[in-house]
DRENPA-3360 file (N, C-alpha, C; in nm, 2 decimals, always signed):
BEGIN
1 = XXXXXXXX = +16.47/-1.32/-4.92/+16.40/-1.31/-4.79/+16.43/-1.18/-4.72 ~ +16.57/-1.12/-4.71/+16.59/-1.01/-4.65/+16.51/-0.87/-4.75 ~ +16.47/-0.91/-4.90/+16.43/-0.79/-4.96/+16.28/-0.82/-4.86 ~ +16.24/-0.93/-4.83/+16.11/-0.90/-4.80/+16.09/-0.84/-4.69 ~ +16.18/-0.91/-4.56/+16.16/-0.86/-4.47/+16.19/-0.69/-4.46 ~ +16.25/-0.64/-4.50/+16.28/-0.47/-4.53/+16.14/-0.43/-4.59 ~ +16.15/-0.48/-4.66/+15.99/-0.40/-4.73/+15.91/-0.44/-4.64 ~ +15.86/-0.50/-4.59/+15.76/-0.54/-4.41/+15.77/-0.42/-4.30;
9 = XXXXXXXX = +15.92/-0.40/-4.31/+15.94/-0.25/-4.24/+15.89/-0.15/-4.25 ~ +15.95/-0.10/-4.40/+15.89/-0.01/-4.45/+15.73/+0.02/-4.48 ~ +15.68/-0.07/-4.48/+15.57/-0.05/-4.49/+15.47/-0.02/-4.33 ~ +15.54/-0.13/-4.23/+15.49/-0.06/-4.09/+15.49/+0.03/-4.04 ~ +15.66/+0.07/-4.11/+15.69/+0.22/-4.04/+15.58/+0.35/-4.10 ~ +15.54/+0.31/-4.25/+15.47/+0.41/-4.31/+15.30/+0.42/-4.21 ~ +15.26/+0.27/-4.24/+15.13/+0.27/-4.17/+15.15/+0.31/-3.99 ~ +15.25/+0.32/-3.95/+15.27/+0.41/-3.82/+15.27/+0.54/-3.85;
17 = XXXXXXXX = +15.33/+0.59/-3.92/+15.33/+0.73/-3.98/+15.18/+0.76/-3.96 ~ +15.13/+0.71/-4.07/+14.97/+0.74/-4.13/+14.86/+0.75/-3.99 ~ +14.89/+0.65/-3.89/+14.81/+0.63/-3.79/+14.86/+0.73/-3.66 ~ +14.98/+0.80/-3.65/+15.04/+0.90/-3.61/+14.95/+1.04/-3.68 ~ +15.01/+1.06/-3.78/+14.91/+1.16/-3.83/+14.80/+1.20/-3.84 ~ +14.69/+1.07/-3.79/+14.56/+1.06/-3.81/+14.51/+1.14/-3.70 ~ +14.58/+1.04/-3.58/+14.56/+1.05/-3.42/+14.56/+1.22/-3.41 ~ +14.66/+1.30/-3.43/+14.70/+1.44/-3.45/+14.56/+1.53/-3.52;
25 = XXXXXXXX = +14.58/+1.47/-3.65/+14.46/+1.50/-3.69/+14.33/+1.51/-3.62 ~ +14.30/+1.43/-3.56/+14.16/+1.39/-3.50/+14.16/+1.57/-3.38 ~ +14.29/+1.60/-3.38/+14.30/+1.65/-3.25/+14.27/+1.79/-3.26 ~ +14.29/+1.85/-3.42/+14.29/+1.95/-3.46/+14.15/+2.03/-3.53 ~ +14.07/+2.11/-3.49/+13.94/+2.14/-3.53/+13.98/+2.30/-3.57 ~ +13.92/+2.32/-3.70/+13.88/+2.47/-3.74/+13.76/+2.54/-3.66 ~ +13.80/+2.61/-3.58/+13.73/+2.68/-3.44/+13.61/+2.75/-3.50 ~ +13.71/+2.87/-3.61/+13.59/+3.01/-3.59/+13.65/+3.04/-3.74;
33 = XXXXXXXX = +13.53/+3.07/-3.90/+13.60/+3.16/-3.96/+13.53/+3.32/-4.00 ~ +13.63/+3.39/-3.92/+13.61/+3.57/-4.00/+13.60/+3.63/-4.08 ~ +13.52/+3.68/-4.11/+13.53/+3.76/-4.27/+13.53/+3.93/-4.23 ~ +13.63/+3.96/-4.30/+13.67/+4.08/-4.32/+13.62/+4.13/-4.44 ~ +13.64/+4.29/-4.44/+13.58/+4.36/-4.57/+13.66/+4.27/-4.70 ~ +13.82/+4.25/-4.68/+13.93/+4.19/-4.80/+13.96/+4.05/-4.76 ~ +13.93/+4.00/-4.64/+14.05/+3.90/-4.57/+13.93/+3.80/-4.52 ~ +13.94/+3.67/-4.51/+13.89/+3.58/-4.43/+14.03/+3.50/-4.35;
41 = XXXXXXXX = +13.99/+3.49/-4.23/+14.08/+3.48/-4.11/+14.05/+3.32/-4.03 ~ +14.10/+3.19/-4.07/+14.02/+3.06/-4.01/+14.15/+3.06/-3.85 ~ +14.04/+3.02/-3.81/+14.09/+2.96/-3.69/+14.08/+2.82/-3.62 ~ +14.21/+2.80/-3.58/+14.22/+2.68/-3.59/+14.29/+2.66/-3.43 ~ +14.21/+2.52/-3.37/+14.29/+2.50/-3.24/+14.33/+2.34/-3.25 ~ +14.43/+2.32/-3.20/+14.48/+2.19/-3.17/+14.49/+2.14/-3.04 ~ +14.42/+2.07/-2.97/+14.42/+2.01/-2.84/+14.59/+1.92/-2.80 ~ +14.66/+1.85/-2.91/+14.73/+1.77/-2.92/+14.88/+1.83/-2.84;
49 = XXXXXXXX = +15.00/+1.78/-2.81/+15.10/+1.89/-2.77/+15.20/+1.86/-2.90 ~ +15.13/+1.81/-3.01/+15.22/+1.77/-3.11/+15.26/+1.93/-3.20 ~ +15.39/+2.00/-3.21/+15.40/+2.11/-3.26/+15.45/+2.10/-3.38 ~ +15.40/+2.23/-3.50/+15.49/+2.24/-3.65/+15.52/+2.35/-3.65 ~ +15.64/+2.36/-3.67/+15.74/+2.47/-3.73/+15.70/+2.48/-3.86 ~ +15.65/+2.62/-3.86/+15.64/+2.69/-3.96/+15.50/+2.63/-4.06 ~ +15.38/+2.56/-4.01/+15.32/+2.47/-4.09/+15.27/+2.54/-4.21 ~ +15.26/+2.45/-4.35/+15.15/+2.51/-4.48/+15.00/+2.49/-4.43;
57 = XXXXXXXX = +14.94/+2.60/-4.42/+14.82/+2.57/-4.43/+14.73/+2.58/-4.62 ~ +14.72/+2.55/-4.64/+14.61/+2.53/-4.80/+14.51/+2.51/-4.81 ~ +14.41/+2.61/-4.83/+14.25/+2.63/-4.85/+14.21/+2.62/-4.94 ~ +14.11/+2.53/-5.00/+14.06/+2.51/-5.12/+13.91/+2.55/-5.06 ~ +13.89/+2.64/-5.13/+13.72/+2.71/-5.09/+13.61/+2.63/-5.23 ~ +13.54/+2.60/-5.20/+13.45/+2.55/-5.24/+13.43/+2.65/-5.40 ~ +13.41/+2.58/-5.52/+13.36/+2.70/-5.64/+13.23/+2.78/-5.63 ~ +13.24/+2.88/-5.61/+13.12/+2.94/-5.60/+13.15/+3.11/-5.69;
65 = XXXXXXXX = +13.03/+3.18/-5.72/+13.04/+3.28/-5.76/+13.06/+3.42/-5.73 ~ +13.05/+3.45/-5.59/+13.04/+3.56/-5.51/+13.19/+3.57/-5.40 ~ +13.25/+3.47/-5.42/+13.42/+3.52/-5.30/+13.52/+3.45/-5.41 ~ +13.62/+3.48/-5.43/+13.73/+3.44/-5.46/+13.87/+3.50/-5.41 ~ +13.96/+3.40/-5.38/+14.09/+3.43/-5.31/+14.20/+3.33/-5.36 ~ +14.29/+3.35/-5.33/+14.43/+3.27/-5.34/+14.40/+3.15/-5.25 ~ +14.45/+3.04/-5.32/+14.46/+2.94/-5.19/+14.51/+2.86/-5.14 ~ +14.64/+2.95/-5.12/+14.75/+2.89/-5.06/+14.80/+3.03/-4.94;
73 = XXXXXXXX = +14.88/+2.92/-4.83/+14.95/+3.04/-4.73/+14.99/+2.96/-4.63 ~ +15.19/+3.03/-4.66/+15.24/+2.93/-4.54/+15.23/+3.05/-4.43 ~ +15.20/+2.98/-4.29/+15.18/+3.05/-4.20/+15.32/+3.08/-4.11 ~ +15.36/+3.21/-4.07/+15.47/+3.17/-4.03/+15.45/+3.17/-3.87 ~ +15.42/+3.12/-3.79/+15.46/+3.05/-3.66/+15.42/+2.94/-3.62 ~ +15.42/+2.89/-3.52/+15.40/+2.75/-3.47/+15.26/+2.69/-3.46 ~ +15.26/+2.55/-3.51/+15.12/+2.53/-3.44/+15.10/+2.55/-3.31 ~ +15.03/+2.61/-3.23/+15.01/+2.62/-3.11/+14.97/+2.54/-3.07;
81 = XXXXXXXX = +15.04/+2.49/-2.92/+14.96/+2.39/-2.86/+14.95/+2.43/-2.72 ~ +14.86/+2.34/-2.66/+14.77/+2.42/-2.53/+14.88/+2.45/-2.41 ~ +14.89/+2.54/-2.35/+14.99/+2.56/-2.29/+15.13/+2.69/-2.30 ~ +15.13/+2.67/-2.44/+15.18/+2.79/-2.48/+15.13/+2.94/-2.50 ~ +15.22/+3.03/-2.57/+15.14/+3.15/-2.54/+15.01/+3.21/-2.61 ~ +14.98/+3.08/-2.72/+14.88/+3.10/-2.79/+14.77/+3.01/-2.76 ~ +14.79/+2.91/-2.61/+14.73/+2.85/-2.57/+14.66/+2.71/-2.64 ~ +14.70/+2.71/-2.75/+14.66/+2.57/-2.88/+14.54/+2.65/-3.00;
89 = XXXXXXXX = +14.54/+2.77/-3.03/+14.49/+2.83/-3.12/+14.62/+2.90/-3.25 ~ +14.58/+2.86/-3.35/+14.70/+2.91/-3.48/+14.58/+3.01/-3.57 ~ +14.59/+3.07/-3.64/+14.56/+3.14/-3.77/+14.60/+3.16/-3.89 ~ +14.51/+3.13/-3.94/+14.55/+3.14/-4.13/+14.48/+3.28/-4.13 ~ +14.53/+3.35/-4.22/+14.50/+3.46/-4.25/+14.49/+3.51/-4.41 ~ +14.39/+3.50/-4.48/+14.42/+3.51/-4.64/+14.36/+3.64/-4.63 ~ +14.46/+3.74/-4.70/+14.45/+3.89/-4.76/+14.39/+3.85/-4.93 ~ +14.33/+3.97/-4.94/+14.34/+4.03/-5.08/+14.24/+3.92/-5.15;
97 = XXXXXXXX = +14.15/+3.88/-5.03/+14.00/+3.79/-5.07/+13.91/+3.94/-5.13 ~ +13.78/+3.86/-5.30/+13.70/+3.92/-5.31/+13.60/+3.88/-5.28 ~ +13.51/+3.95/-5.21/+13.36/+3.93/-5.22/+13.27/+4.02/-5.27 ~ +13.19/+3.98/-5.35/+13.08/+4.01/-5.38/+12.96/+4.08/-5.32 ~ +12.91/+4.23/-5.32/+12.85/+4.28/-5.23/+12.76/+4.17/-5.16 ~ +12.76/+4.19/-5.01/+12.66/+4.09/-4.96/+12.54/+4.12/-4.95 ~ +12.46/+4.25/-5.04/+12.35/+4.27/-5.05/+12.32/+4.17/-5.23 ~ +12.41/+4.17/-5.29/+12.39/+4.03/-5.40/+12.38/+3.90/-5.38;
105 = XXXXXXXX = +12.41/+3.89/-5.26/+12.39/+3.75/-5.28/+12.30/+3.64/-5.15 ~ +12.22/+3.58/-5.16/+12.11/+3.55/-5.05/+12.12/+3.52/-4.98 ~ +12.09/+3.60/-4.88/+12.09/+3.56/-4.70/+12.11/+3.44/-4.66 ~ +12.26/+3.45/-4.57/+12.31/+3.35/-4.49/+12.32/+3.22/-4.59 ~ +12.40/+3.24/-4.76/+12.47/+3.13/-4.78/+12.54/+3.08/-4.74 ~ +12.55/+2.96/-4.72/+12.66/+2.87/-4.70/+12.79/+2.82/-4.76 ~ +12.93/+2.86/-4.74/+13.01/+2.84/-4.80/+13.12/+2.73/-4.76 ~ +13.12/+2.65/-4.83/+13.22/+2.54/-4.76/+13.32/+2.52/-4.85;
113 = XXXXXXXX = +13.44/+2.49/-4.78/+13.57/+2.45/-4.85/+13.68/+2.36/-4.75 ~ +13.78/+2.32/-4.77/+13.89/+2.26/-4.64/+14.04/+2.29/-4.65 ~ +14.06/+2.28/-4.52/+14.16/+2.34/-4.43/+14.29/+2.26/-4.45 ~ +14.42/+2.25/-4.57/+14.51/+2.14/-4.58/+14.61/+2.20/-4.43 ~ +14.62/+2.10/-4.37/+14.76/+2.16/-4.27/+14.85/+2.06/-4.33 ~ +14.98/+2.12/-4.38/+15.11/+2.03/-4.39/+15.24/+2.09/-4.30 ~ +15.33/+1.95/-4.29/+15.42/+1.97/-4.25/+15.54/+1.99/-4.29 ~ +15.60/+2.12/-4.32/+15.71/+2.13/-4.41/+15.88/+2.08/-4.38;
121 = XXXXXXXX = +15.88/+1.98/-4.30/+15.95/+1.91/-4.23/+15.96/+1.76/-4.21 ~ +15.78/+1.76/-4.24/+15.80/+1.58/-4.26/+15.69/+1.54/-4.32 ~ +15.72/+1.51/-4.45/+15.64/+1.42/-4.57/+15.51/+1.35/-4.56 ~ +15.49/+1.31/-4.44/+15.45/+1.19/-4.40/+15.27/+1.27/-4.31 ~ +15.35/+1.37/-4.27/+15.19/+1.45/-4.19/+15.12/+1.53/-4.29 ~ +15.00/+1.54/-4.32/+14.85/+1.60/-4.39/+14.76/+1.58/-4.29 ~ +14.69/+1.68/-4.30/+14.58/+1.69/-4.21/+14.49/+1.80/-4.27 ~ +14.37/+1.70/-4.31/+14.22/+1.81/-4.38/+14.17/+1.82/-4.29;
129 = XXXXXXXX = +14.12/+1.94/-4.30/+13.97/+1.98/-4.20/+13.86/+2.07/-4.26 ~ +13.74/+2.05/-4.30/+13.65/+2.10/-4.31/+13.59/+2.21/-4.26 ~ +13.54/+2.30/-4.34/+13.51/+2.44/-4.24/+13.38/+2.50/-4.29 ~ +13.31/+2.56/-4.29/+13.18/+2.65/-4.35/+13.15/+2.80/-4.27 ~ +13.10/+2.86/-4.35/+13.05/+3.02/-4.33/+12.96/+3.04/-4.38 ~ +12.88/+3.14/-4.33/+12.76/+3.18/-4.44/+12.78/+3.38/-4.46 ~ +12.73/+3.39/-4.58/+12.76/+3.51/-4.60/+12.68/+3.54/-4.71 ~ +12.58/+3.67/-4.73/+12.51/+3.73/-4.76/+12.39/+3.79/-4.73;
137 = XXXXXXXX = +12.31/+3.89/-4.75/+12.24/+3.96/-4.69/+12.06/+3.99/-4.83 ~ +12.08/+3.93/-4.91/+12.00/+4.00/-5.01/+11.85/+3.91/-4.98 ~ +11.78/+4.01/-4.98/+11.60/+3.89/-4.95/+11.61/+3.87/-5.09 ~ +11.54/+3.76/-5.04/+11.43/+3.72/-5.21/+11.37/+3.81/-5.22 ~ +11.34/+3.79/-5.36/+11.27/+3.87/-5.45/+11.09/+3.81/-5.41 ~ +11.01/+3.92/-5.40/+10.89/+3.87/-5.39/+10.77/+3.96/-5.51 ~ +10.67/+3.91/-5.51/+10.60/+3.94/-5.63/+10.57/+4.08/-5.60 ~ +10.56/+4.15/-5.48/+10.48/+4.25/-5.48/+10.59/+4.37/-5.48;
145 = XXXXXXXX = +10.73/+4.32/-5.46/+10.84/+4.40/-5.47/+10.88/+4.41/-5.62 ~ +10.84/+4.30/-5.75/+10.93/+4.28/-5.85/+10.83/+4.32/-5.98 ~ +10.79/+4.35/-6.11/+10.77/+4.41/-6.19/+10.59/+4.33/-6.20 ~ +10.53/+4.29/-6.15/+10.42/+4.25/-6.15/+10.34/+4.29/-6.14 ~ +10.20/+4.32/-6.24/+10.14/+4.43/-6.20/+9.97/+4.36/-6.26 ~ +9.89/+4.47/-6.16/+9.76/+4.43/-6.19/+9.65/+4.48/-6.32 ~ +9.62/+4.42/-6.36/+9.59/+4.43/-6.54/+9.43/+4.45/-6.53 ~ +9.37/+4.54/-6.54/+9.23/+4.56/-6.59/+9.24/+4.65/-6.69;
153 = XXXXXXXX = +9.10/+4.57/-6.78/+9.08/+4.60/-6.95/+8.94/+4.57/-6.97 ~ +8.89/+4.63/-7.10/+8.94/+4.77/-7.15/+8.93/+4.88/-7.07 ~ +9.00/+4.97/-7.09/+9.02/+5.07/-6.99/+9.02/+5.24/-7.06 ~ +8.94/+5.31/-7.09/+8.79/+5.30/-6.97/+8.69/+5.20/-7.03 ~ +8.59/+5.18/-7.03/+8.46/+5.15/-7.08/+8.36/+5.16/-7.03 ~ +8.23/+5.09/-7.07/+8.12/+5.11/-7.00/+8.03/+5.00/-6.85 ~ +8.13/+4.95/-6.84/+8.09/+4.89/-6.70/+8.13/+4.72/-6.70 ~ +8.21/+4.66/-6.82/+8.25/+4.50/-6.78/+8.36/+4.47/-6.80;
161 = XXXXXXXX = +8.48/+4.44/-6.73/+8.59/+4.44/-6.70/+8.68/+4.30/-6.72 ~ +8.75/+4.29/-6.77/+8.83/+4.17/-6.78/+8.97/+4.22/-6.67 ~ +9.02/+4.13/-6.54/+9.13/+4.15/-6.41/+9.21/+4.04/-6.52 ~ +9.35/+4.08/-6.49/+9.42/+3.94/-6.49/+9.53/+3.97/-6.36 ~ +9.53/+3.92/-6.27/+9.60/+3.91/-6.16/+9.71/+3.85/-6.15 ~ +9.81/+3.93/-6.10/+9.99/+3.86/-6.08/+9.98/+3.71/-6.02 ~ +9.92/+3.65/-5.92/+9.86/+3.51/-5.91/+9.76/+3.47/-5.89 ~ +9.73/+3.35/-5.87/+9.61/+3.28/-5.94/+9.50/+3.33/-5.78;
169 = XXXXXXXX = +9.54/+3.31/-5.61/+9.46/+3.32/-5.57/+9.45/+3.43/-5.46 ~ +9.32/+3.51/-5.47/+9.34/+3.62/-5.42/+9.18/+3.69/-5.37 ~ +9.20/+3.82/-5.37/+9.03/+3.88/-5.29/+9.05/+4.02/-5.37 ~ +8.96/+4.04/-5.49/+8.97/+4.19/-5.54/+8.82/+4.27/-5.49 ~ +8.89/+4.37/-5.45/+8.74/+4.50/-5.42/+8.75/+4.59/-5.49 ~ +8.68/+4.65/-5.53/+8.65/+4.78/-5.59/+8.60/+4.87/-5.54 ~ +8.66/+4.99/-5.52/+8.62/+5.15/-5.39/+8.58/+5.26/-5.50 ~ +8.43/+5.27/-5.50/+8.42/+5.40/-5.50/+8.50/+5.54/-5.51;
177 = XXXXXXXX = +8.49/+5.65/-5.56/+8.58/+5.76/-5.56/+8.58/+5.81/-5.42 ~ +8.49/+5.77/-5.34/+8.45/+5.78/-5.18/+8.49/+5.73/-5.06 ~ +8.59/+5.61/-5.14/+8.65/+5.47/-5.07/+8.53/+5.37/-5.03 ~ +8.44/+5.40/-5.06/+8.29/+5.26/-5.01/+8.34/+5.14/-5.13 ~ +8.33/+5.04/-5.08/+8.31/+4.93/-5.16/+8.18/+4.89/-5.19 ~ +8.21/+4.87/-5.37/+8.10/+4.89/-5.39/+8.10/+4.69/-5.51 ~ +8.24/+4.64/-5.48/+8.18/+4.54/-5.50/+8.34/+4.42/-5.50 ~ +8.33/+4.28/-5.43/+8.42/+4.17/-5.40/+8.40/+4.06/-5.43;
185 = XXXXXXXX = +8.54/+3.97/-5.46/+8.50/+3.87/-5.51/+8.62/+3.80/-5.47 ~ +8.62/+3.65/-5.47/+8.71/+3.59/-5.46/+8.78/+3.53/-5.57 ~ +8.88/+3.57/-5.57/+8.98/+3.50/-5.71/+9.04/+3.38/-5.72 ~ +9.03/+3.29/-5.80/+9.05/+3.15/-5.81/+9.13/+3.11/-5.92 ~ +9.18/+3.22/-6.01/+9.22/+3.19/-6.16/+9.29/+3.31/-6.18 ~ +9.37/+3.33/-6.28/+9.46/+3.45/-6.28/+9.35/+3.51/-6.35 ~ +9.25/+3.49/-6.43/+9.20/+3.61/-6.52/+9.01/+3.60/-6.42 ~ +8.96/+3.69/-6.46/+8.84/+3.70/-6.41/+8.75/+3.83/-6.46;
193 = XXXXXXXX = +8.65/+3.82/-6.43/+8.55/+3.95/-6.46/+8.47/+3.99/-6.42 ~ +8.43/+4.10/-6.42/+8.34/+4.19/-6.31/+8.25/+4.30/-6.40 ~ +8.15/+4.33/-6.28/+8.07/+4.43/-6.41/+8.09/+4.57/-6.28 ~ +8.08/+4.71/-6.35/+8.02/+4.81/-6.28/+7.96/+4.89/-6.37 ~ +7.84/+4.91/-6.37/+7.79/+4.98/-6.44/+7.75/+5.14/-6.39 ~ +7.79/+5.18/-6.30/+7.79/+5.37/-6.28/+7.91/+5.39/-6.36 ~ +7.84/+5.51/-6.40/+7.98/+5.61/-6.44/+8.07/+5.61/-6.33 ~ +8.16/+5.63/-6.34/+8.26/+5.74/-6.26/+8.42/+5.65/-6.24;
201 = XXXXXXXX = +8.48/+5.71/-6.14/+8.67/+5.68/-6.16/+8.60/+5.57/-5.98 ~ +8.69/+5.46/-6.02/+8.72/+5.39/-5.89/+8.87/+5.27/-5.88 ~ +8.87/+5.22/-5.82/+8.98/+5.17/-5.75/+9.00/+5.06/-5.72 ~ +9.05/+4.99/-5.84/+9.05/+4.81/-5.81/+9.16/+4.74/-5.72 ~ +9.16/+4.68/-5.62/+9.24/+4.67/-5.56/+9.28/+4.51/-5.49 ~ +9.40/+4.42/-5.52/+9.41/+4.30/-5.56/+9.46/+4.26/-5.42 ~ +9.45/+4.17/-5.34/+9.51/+4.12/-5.22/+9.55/+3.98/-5.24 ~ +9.67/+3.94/-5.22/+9.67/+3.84/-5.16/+9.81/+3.79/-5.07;
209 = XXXXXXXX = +9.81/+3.64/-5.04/+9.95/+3.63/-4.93/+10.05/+3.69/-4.98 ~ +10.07/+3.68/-5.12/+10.18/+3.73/-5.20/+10.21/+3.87/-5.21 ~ +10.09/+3.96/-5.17/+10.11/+4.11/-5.17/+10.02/+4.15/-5.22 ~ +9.99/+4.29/-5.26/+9.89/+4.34/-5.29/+9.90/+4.46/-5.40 ~ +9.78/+4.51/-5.51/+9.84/+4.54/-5.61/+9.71/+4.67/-5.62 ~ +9.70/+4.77/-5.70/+9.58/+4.85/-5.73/+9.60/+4.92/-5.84 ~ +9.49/+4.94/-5.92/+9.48/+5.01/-6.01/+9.30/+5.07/-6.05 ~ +9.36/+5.20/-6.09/+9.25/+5.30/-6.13/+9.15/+5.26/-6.29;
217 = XXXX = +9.00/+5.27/-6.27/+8.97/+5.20/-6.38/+8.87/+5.34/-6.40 ~ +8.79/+5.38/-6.48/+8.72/+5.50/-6.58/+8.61/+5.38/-6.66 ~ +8.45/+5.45/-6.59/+8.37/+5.38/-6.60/+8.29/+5.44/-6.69 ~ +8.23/+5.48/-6.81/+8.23/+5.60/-6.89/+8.03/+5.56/-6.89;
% end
């Protein structure tokens, strides 16, 4: 009977622990995170007046291809709490982070990982928090910036033309060496065909949402 009642203890005392540490937790939010050229810097405030000497902070960053860092760092001062001279704001500070140029990688990713706070003093406190950043600068790739080009054949000949167009729908004109249009059509298909039957050099020219493309044809 007395082993049980002891173990009844122990185990309240734990589930007070647990609901202690929770409450704390609840109290503590990842503010703001910085990215430096080498360093990402999280910031972290705690509303609570509950203090840690010397706490581990431990970051596990999400796997991704473009940042990688160490992720671990015990911080050395106190959790701050409101009222003090840091007012309830602490900082993690990880050096000797890489990233990946942010013109590689696409505008305003999203990077998530979380925030371990432990207490190197008492077993019993953990506290995760969740954080995200976004970081990169590179546009997409679009058709009229990327190796796609407008296809008329045979080239020269005598006036009937096979287009194959970088996509399917679009508006092609043909200019004169004078710039007059001298003939349009609407495109519905990536391939299509046209006749011109004057001699001379003119200027096929491909439009669409996707961008716009031109090339020189020899009408013999």
């Amino acid at each position: 009977m007395k082993k049980t009642i002891f173990l009844g203890f122990v185990l309240s005392l734990f589930s007070q622990f647990n609901v202690f540490s929770q409450t704390i937790c609840d109290s503590i939010i990842v503010e703001d995170v910085v990215l430096d050229a080498t360093s990402i810097e999280i910031k972290v405030y705690n509303s609570s007046q509950h203090t840690i000497i010397y706490p581990y902070f431990t970051t596990v960053l999400t796997d991704n291809p473009y940042i990688t860092m160490a992720d671990t760092l015990q911080v050395l001062s106190f959790l701050s709490v409101p009222g003090d001279g840091n007012n309830g704001f602490s900082n993690a500070l990880y050096w000797n982070v890489t990233f990946a140029p942010a013109s590689s990688v696409p505008a305003n990713t999203v990077f998530t990982g979380n925030l371990v706070i432990t207490d190197p003093n008492d077993s019993t406190f953990s506290c995760t928090k969740p954080f995200s950043f976004t970081y990169g600068s590179a546009v997409a790739a679009t058709p009229e910036l990327g190796m796609a080009k407008l296809q008329v054949f045979p080239n020269p000949n005598e006036g009937k033309w096979t287009v194959i167009s970088p996509v399917a729908q679009g508006n092609i004109a043909i200019y004169d060496a004078f710039g007059k249009v001298v003939f349009t059509q609407v495109i519905t298909a990536e391939s299509s065909t046209f006749e011109v039957k004057n001699p001379g050099i003119y200027t096929v020219k491909f439009e669409s949402t996707a961008g716009s493309w031109m090339e020189k044809i020899c009408v013999k």
